[in-house]
N, C-alpha and C positions, 0 to 999 in steps of 0.2 A: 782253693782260691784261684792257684795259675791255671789250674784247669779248667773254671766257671769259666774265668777270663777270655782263657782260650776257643771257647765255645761261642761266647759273647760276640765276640769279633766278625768272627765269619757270618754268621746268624745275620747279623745288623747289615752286612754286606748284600747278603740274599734276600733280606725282605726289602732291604731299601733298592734294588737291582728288579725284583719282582713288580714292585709299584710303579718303579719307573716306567718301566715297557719287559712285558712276561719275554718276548721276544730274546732277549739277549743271549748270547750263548753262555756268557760269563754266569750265567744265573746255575746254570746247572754244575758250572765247579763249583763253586759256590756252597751249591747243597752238599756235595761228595763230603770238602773240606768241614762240613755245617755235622753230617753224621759221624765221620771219626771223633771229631772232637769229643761231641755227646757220648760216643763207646768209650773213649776215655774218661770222661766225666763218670760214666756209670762204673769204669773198673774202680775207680777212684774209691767212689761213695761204697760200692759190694766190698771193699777187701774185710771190712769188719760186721756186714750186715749180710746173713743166710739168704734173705727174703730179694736181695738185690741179684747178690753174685750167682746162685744157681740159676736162676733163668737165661745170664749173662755166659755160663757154661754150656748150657744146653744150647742155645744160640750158636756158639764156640764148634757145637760138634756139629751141627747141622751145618752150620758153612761149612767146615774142612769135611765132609761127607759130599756137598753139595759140590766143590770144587774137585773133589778127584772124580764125581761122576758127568761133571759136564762135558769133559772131552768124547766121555762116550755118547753121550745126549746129542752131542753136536753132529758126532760122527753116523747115530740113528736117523739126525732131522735130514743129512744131507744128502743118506739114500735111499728117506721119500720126495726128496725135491727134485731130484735128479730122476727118480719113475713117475713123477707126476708131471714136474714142469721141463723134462729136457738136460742134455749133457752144458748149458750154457754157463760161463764166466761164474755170473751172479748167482749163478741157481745152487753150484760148487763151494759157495763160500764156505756154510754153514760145515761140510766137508773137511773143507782146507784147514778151518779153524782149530778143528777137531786133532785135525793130524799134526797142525804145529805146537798145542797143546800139550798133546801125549809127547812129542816130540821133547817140548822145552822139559817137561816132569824130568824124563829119563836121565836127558843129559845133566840137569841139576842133581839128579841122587848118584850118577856116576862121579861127575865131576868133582864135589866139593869132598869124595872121600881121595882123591889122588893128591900126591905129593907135591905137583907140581904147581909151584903160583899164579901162573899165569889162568892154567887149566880149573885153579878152582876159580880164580878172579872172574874170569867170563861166566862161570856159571852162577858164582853171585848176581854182577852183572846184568846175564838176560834174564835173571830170578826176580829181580829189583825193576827191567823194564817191562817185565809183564804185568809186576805189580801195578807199575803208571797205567798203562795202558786197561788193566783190568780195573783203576780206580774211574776212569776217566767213561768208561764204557758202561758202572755198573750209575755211575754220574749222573750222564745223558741219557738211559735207563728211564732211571725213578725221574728224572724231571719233566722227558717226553708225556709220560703215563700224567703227569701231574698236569703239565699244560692241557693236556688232552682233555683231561678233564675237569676242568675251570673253564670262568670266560662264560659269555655271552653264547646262548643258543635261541633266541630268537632277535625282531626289532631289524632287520637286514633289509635296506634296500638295493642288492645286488648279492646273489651265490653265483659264483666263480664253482665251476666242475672242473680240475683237471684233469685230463686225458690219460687215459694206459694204451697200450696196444691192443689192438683187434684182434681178431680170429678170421680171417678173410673179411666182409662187410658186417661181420657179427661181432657185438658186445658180448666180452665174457663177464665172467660172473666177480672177478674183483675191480674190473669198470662197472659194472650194473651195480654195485653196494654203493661206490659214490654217487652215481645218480637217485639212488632210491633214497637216500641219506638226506638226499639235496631237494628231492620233492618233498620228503616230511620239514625238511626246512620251510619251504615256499607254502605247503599247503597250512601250518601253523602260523606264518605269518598270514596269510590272503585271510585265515577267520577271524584273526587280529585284526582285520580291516586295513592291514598294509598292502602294497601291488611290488611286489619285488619281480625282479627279471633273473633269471638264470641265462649264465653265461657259459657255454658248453666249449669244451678250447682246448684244442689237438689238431695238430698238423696229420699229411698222409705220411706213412711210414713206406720204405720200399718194399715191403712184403703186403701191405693192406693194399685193397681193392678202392677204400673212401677214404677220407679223412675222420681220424677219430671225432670232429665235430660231429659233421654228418651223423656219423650212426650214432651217438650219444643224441642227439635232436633227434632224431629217427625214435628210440627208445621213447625219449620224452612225449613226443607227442601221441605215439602208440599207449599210453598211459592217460593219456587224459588233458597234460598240460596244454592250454593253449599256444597256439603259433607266437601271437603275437609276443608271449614272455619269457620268448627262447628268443637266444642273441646265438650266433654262429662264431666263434674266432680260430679259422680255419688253417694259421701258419707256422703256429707254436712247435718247436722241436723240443724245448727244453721248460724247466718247470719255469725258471725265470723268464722266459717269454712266455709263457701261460700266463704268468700272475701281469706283466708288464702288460703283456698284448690287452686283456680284457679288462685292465683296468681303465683302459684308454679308452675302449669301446663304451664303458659304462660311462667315462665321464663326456662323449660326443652325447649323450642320450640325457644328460643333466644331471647325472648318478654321482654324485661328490660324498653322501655321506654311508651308511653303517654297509662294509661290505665280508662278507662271509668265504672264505675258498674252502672247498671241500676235497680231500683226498682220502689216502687210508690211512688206518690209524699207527703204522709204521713210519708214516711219511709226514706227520703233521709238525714234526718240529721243523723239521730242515726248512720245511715250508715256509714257517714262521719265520724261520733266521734270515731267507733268502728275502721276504718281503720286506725286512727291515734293512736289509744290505741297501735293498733298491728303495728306499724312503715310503714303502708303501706303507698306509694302515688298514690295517686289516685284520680278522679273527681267521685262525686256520681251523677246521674241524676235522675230526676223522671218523671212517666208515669201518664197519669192522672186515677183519682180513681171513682167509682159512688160516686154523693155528698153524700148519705145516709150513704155511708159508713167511713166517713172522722172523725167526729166526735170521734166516739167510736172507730177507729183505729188511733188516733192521742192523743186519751187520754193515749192509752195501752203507746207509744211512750212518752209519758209525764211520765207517772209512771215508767219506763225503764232507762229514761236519770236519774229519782230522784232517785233511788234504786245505782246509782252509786257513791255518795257517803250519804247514810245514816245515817250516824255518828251526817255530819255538821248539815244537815237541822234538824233532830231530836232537837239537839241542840238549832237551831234555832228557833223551834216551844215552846219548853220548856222556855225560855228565854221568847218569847213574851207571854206564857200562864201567865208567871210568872209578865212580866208587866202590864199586863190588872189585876192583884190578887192589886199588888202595886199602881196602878191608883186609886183603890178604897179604898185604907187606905189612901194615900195623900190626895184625897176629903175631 
């Protein structure tokens, strides 16, 4: 019964959060909090029932298999990122992860067999804020994947493309999936008898030759789209001036109602969350990404949505450092 209960709660939290506006960031704890519950619920109902509990076992070993092989997975993805995309910051994450990973494992199986309180305490501790941090990332995970795919995909009178980096005046190939994402948008609206405008919107970067407008309208129109229903928003440096700048653009043009932004499908939350900071409405959609690149560009996203608020989770790491210190004097 406290366990239905407990599952209830959160549940009611997340659908009524969802309906409100998909947007919220809160939606995706929500869910985290919404799936343990339910694993509790089902340990619950299995402890007497074969037909429940083993698949609830099997499940058991596939995650702890899955988790001691992800440091390596990680540590795989982040020396094809790093031969494919460059020694750069973001390109490393997938890397870094990897290695602080393996790192936290060790020190926890050394730590908690030594004598000393303090020494086990901290390994409880960072054992406990991996866990936060691994609940909250597998969280925004499943919920990204969930937005991604809900919601409106036609009916759009304005697609919003935001900009990636060039390759000299050349569109690479995970800027060209948002644009090609974003004509099958326009060209399924245009037989629908609707006239949507595509809003193409990236500043010049100091290594590109154009502005990623430019050559994204370049593309476009090399394709087929007519001029006229290409819009230019040439000063964007950041995703929130993407969405801000062409929104404006589209409402100078009398474009107030159903607008669409398109990016990758790594990137379609934060998007979401960002257009909601800034009072925009609007549907986020995503374009598919090479798999090699999903990883360390969904961490960068992970670290992005956590930097928003600072404060609580700090808090929150502190507190469980401090319980795992208090675990070991209670013993």
């Amino acid at each position: 019964m406290l366990a239905g209960l407990l599952f209830l709660i959160p549940a009611t939290f997340f659908v009524y959060g969802v309906v409100r506006d998909r947007r919220r960031l809160s939606n995706a704890v929500w869910l985290g909090v919404t799936l343990v519950m339910l694993l509790l619920l089902l340990l619950e109902a299995g402890q007497d029932n074969p037909v429940v509990s083993l698949p609830l076992l099997l499940a058991f070993v596939a995650a702890v298999l899955g988790l001691l092989l992800l440091p390596l997975a990680l540590l795989a993805n982040g020396v094809v990122m790093v031969r494919r995309e460059g020694r750069s910051l973001g390109n490393l994450l997938s890397l870094l992860a990897g290695l602080a990973l393996l790192g936290e494992m060790a020190y926890f199986a050394w730590g908690i067999t030594q004598p000393n309180d303090w020494v086990r305490g901290s390994a409880i501790g960072l054992f406990l804020v991996s866990a936060y941090i691994a609940f909250l990332f597998v969280s925004l995970l499943l919920y990204s994947v969930i937005y991604g795919r809900t919601g409106r995909r036609h009916g759009f009178d304005g697609i919003v493309v935001l900009g990636a980096g060039l390759i000299g005046d050349r569109v690479p190939r995970l800027l060209a999936n948002r644009l090609d994402r974003a004509m099958r948008l326009y060209h399924r609206d245009r037989e629908a008898g609707r006239s949507p405008v595509i809003v193409v919107s990236g500043g010049k970067g100091d290594d590109e030759q154009v502005s990623e407008a430019f050559a994204m309208r370049r593309y476009l129109l090399e394709r087929g789209v007519p001029d006229e229903d290409v819009v230019m928003e040439d000063q964007a440096t950041t995703t929130e001036e993407n969405l801000r700048y062409s929104k404006a653009l589209l409402a100078e043009r009398g474009l107030n109602g159903r607008v669409v932004a398109v990016t990758n499908n790594y990137h379609v939350f934060r998007t979401a969350v960002l257009s909601r900071k800034q009072g925009l409405r609007l549907q986020v959609i995503g374009a598919p990404t090479a798999w090699y690149f999903v990883p360390s560009a969904f961490l960068r996203e992970f670290v992005a949505l956590l930097v928003r608020n600072p404060v609580v989770h700090a808090l929150a790491c502190l507190v469980l450092m401090a319980g795992g210190l208090a675990l070991t004097q209670i013993g």
